[in-house]
C-alpha positions in Angstrom: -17.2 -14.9 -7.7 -19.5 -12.4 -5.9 -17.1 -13.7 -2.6 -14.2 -12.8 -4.0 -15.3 -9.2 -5.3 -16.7 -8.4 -2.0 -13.4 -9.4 -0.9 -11.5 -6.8 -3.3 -14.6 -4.1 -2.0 -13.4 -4.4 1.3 -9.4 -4.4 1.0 -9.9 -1.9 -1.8 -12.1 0.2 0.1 -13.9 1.1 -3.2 -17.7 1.8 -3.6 -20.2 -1.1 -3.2 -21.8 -2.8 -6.0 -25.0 -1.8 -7.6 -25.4 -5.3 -8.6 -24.4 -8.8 -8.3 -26.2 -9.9 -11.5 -23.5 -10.6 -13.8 -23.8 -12.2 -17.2 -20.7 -13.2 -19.0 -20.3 -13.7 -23.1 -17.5 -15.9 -23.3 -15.3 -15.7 -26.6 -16.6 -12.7 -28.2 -15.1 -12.7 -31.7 -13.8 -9.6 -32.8 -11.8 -9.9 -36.3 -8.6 -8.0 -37.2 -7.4 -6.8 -40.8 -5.8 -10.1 -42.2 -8.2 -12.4 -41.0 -6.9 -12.6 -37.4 -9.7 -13.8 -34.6 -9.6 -12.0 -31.0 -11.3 -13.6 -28.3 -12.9 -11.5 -25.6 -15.4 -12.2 -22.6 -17.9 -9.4 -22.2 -19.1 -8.6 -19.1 -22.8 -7.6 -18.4 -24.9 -6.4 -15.6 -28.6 -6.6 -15.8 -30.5 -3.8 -17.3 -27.3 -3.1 -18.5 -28.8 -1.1 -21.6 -26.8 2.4 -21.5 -23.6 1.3 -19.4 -20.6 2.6 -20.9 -18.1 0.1 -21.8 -14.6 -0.5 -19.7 -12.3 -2.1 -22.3 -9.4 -4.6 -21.1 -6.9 -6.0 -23.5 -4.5 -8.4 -22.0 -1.6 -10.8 -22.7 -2.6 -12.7 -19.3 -5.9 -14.9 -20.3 -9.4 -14.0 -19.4 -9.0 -16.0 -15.6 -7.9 -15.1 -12.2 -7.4 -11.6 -11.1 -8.4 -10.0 -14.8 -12.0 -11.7 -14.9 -12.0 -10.5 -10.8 -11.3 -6.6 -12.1 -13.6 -7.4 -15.1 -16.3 -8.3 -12.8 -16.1 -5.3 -9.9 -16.2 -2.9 -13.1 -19.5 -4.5 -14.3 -21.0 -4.6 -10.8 -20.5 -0.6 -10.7 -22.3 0.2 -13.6 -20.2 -0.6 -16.9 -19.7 -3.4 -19.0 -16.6 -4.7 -19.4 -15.1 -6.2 -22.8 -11.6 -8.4 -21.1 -10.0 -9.0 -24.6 -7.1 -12.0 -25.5 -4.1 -9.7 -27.2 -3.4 -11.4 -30.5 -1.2 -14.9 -29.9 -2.5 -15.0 -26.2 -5.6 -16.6 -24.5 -7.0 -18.6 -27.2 -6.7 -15.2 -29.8 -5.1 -16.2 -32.9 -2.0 -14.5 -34.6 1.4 -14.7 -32.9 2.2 -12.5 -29.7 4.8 -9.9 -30.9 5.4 -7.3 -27.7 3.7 -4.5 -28.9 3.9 -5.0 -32.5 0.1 -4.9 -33.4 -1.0 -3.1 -30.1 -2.1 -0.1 -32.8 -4.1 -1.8 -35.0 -6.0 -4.4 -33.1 -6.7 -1.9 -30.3 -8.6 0.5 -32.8 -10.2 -1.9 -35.1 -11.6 -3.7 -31.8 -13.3 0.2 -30.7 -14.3 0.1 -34.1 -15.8 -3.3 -34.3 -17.9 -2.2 -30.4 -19.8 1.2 -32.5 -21.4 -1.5 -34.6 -22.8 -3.6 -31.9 -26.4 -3.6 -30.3 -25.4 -3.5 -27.2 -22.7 0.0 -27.4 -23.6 3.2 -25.6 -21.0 5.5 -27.5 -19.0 5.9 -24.3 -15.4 4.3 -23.7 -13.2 3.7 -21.1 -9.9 1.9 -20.8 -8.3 0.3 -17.9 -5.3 -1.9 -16.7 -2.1 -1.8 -15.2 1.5 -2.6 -17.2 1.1 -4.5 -20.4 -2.9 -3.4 -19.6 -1.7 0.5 -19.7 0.5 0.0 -22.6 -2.2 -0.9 -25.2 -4.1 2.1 -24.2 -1.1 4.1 -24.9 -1.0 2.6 -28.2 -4.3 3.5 -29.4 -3.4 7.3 -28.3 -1.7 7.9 -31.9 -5.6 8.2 -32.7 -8.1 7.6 -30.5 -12.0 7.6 -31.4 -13.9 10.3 -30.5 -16.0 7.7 -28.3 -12.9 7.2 -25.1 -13.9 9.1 -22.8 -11.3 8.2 -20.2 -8.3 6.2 -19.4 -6.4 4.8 -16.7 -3.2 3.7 -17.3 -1.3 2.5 -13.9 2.4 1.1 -13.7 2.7 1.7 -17.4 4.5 3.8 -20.1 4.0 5.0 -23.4 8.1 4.7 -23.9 8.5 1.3 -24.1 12.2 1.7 -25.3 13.4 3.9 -22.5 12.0 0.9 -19.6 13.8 -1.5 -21.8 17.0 -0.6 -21.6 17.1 1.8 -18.3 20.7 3.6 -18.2 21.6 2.4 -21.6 22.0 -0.9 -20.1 19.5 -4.1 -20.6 16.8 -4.5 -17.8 17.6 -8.7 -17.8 15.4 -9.5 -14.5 12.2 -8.4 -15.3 12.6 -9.0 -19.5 13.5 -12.9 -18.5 10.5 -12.5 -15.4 8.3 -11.1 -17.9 9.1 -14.0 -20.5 8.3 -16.9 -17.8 5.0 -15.5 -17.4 3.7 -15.2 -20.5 5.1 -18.5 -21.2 3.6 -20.1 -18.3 0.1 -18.3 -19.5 0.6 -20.7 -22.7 0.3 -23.6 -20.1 -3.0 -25.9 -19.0 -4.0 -26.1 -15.5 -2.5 -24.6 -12.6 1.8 -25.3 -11.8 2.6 -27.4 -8.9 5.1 -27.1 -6.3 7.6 -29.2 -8.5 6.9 -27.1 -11.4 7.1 -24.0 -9.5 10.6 -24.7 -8.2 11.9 -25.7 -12.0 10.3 -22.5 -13.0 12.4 -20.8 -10.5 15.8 -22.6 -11.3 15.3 -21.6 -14.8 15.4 -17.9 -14.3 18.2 -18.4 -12.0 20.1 -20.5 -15.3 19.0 -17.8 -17.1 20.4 -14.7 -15.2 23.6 -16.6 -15.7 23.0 -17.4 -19.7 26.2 -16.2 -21.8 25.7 -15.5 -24.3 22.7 -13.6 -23.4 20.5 -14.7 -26.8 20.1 -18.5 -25.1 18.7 -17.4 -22.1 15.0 -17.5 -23.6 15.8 -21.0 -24.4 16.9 -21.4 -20.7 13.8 -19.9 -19.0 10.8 -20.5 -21.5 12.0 -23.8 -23.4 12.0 -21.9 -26.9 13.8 -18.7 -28.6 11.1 -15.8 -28.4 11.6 -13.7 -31.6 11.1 -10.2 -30.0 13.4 -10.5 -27.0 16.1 -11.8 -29.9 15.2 -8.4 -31.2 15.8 -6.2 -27.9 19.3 -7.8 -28.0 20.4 -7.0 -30.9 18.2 -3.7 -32.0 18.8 -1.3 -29.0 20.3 1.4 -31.4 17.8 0.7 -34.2 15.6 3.7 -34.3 13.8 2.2 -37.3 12.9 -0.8 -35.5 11.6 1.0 -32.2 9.6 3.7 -33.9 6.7 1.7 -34.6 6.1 1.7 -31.1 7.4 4.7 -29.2 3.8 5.2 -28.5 4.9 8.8 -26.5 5.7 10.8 -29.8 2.0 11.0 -29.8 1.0 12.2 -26.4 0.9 15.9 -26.7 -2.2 15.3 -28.9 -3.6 13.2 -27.1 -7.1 14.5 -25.8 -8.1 11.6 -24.0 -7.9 12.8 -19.6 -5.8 9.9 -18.1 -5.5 9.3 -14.8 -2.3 7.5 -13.4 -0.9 5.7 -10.6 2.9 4.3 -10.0 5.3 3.6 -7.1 8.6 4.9 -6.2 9.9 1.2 -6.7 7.8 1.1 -10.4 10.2 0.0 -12.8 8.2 2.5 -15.2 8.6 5.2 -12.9 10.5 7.7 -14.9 9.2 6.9 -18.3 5.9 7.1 -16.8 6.5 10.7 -15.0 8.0 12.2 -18.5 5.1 10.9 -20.0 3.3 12.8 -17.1 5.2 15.7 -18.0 4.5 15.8 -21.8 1.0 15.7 -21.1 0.8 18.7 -18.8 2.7 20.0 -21.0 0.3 20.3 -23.7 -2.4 21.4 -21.4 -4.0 18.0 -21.2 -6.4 16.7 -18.2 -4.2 14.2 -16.5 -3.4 13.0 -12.4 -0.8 11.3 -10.6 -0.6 9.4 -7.6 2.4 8.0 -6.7 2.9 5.6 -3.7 5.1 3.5 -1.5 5.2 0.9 -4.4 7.0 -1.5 -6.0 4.9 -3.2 -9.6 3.1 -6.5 -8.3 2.6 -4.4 -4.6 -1.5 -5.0 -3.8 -1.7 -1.7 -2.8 -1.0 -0.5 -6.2 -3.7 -2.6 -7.6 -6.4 -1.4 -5.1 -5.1 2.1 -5.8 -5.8 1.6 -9.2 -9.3 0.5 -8.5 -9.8 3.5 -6.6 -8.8 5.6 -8.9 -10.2 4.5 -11.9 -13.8 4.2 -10.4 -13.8 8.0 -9.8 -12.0 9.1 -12.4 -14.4 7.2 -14.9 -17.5 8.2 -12.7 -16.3 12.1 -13.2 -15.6 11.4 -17.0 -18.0 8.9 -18.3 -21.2 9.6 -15.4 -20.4 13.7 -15.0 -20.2 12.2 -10.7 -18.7 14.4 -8.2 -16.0 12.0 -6.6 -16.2 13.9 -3.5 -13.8 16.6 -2.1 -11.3 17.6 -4.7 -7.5 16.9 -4.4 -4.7 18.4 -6.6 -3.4 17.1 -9.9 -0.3 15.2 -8.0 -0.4 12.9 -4.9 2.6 11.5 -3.3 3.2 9.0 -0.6 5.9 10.3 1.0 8.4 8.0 2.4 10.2 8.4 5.7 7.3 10.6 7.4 4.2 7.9 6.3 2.4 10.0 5.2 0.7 11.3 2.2 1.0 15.0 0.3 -0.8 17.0 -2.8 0.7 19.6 -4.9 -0.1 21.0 -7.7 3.0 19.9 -10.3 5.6 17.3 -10.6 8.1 17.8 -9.7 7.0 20.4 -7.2 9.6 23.1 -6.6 12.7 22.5 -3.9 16.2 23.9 -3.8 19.3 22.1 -5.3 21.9 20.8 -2.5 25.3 18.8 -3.4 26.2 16.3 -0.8 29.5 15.6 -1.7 31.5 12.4 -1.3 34.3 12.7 0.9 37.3 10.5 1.6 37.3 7.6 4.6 33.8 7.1 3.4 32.1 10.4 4.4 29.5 12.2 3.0 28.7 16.0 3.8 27.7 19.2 1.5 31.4 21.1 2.3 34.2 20.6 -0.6 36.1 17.7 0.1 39.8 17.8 1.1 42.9 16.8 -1.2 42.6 13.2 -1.3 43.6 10.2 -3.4 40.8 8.3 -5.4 39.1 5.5 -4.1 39.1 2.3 -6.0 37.5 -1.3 -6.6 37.3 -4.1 -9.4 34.2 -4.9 -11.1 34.5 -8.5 -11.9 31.5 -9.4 -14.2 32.0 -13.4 -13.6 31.1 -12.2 -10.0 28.5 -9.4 -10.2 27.4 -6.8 -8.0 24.0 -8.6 -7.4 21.1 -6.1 -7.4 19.3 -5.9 -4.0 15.6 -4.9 -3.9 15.1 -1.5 -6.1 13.0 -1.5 -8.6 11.8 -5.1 -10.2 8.9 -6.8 -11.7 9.8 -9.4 -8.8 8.5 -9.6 -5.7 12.2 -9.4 -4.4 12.0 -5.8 -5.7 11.8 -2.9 -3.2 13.1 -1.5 0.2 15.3 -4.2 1.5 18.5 -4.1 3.8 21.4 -3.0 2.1 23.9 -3.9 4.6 25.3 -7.1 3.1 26.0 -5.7 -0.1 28.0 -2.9 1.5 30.4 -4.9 3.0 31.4 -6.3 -0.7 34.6 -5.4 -2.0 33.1 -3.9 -5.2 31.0 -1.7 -3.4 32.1 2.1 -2.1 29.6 3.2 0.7 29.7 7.3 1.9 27.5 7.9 4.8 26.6 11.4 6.3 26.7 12.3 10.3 23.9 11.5 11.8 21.5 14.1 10.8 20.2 16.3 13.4 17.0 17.7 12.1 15.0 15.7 9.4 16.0 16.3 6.0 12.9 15.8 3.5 14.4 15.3 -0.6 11.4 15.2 -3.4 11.8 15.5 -7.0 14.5 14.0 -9.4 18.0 12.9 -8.2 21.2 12.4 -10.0 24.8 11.8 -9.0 27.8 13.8 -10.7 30.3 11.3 -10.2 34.3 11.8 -11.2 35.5 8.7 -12.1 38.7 6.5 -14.2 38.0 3.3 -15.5 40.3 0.5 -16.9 37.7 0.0 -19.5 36.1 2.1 -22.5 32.9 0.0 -22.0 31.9 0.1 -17.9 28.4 1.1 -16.0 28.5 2.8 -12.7 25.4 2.7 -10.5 24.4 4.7 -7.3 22.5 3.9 -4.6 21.0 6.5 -2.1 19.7 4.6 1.4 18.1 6.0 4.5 20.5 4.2 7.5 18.4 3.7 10.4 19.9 4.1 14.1 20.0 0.4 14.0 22.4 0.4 11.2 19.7 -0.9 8.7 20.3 0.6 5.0 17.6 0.7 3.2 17.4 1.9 -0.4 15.6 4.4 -1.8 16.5 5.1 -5.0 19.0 4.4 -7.6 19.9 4.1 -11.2 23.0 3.0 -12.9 24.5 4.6 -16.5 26.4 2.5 -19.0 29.4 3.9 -20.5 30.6 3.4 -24.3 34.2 5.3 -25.6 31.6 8.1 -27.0 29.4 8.6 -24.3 32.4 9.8 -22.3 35.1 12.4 -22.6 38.1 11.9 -19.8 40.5 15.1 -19.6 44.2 15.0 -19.5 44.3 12.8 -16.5 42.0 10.1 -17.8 39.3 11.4 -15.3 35.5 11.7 -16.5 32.5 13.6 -15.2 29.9 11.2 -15.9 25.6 11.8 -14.7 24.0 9.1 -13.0 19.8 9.7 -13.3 18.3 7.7 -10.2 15.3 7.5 -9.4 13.2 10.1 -8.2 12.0 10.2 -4.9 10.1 11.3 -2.2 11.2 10.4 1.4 12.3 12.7 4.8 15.5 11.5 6.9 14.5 11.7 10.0 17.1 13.4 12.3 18.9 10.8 14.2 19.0 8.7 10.5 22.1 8.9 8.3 22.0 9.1 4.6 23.7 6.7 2.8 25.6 7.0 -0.6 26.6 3.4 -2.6 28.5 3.2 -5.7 29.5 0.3 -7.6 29.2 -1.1 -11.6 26.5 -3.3 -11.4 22.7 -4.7 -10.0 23.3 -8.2 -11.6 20.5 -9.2 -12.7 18.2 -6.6 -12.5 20.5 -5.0 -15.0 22.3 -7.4 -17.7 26.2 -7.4 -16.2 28.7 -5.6 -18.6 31.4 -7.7 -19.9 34.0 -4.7 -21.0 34.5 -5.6 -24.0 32.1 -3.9 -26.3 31.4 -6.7 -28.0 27.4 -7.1 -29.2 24.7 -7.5 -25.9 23.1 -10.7 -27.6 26.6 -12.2 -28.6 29.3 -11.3 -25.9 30.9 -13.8 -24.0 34.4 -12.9 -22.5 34.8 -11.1 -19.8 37.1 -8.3 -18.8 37.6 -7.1 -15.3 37.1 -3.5 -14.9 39.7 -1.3 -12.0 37.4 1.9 -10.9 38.4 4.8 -9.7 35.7 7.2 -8.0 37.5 11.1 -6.9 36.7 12.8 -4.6 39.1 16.3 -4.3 38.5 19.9 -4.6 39.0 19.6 -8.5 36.9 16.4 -8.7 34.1 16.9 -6.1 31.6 13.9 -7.1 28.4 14.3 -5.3 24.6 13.5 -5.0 22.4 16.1 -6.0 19.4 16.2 -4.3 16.1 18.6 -4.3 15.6 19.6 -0.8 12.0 20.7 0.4 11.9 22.3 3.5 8.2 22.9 4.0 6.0 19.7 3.7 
């Protein structure tokens, strides 16, 4: 093992080990109100008397890159408890996402201030599920955390699972195969690889949608059945909307993310609360998408200084501001001192044959398209727990009939955009029940559209009020961003209904998410006049 975290010291250009003298406690027992074993592996240094503790609690097993991070913590001065989450890696109970996150998170700090070994310091780490526990035990943390770092996570678990309104299918069913694949003994072959990968494919194309656990895991999982058929139940989601507590929280958190997180934007609002209420928190924000390595050794970075500075009182070294952005485009990283920093509002407007340019557009008739669900508007890179996720070239899905592209001039000095985007789209749809989604991509002289951000908003008869002429206003939240168009590039404006799978497809017809079957055809209509001047909004920075 000490090969392998030499390896991560190196690409992760984080500080070298005070030791390689590791001891390892395998299945530490830690027991939960009802009777309910946790198994954890505790990591130990020699002469580790004094070290405060890193605590790990994962759905993943105790093997592989976990045990890795587990071990470069332990060799830097802590020890490390890498804890089973209840129904996972040998723990007993059964796994129920986020269900008892609350309760076996606190009673396992509880359970370390009796032990021999504890220093009364804490720290938590880990990235997605990882960072989601620890935002579960901020409803009311002990007095002995001293620290967390919470990467590619969110305390609003509800908001990342159902983005727009809509259902985020791809990485739910992704998510789904991996834990199920955790359940499994010894390490998948190619054969069993490829099934694993026709599954999800089955599954994307499940109708209804409640058989598609069957399709990729081989059983119905209760809490996906749930997600289906509960999105409106605030009762059911309470339990766990894990940000209602931030402002209280006293904890200082660090974060990191990537413009291509799926978390992103629950993760910056729960930035935002915590500023907000004057707590100590950071951001760093890079060119990322969620399984991207150089989030992870980001991560690592991060959470060795910001632990050193809260748990060891170190100096980390010359001081940077409380935001850090990768800025796409120029390469190049910035610091300010809020998110989002300050930039003017501009309104590129969507013009007719396909142009896009900040004047009001001319008289002009609507342009139109059918959204056929049994035919999706696939979703192409953006933001996905799969490795297909991020920048990719956009140019073959422009060329689909269900797909309205409005692209500027070339630009003649660069154009630099940071902060939140959305589109304010006029638009008449065949349908009550319809999504529209909205793509901006940086065109390169080559002709290579490449996306930056996006998001797409699902409509229902009551989120929506057409006027006299049937014609809507409706506001399309994309991603935020941070990227310069270079002058010579051309910005690049998509609209369609749909990023099949990333997004479960809507059908039209209303009819439940976990139950509907038939599908209806939806004929758009997207304006573009003087009294109907959709547009991109976009927060312009012209000093970087």
């Amino acid at each position: 093992m000490s090969l392998a975290t030499r390896a991560v010291e190196l690409l992760a250009r984080i500080p070298p080990a005070q030791t390689r003298a590791v001891i390892v406690r395998r299945d530490v027992e830690v027991v939960m109100g009802g009777g309910v074993t946790l198994l954890g592996d505790l990591y130990q240094a020699h002469g580790y008397q004094g070290q405060p503790v890193v605590v790990m609690r994962s759905p993943y097993g105790r093997t592989g890159v976990w045990a890795l991070g587990a071990r470069v913590f332990a060799e830097r001065g802590y020890q490390v408890l890498l804890q089973s989450c209840r129904g996972t890696g040998g723990s007993g109970g059964d796994f129920n996402a986020y269900r008892h996150e609350v309760e076996d998170g606190l009673t396992t700090l509880a359970w370390m201030e009796g032990q021999s070994w504890f220093p009364g310091k804490v720290a938590m780490f880990g990235p997605s599920y990882l960072g989601i526990v620890q935002w579960a035990i901020a409803t009311n943390p002990p007095a002995t955390v001293r620290a967390m770092a919470a990467p590619i996570s969110s305390a609003r678990v509800r908001a990342f699972t159902y983005p727009g309104g809509a259902f985020s299918l791809d990485s739910t069913l992704a998510w789904l195969s991996l834990l199920s694949r955790q359940r499994r003994t010894g390490r998948p072959d190619l054969r069993g690889m490829i099934e694993a990968r026709r599954r999800m494919r089955r599954g994307f194309a499940s109708l209804p949608l409640s058989t598609a656990d069957v399709t990729v895991t081989g059983e119905h999982v209760a809490f996906y059945q749930d997600w289906l058929a509960r999105m409106d139940d605030d009762a059911f989601w309470a339990p766990v909307e894990f940000d209602r507590h931030l402002p209280s929280l006293a904890v200082p958190v660090t974060m990191v993310t990537g413009w291509y997180d799926m978390f992103l934007p629950a993760q910056l609002a729960d930035y935002q609360s915590l500023v907000g209420a004057g707590r100590d928190v950071q951001l760093t924000i890079g060119p990322w998408k969620h399984t991207d390595p150089g989030a992870a050794g980001e991560s690592l970075r991060d959470s060795l200084d910001w632990f050193g500075k809260h748990l060891h009182g170190r100096d980390s070294g010359a001081p940077r501001a409380r935001v850090r952005l990768h800025v796409g485009g120029a390469s190049r990283w910035i610091e300010v001192d809020e998110w989002p920093p300050p930039a003017r509002t501009v309104r590129w407007r969507l013009q007719p044959r396909g142009r896009l340019h900040p004047g009001t557009p001319e008289t002009s008739t609507p342009d139109r398209y059918r959204y056929d669900p049994s035919d999706p508007t696939p979703s192409v890179g953006g933001s996905l727990l799969a490795r297909s996720g991020g920048p990719r070239d956009n140019r073959a899905l422009e060329r689909r009939s269900d797909v309205l592209v409005y692209t500027s001039a070339a630009l003649v000095r660069d154009l630099g955009v940071i902060g939140p985007i959305q589109a304010e789209l006029y638009v008449r749809s065949s349908l009550e029940h319809t999504d529209f989604f909205v793509r901006l991509c940086d065109v390169a002289p080559s002709g290579a559209s490449r996306n930056i951000c996006d998001g797409l908003l699902r409509l229902t008869p009551s989120a929506w009020r057409p006027g006299s002429d049937g014609v809507a206003m409706v506001e399309v939240q994309l991603w935020p961003a941070a990227h310069v168009f270079r002058r010579g590039h051309r910005m690049r404006v998509q609209v369609s209904s749909g990023a099949h799978p990333r997004f479960a497809r809507n059908l039209g017809g209303g009819e439940s998410l976990a139950s509907a079957t038939t599908m209806h055809p939806a004929d758009q209509e997207v304006w573009h006049d003087p009294d109907h001047p959709s547009a991109i909004v976009l927060p312009i920075r012209d000093a970087w």
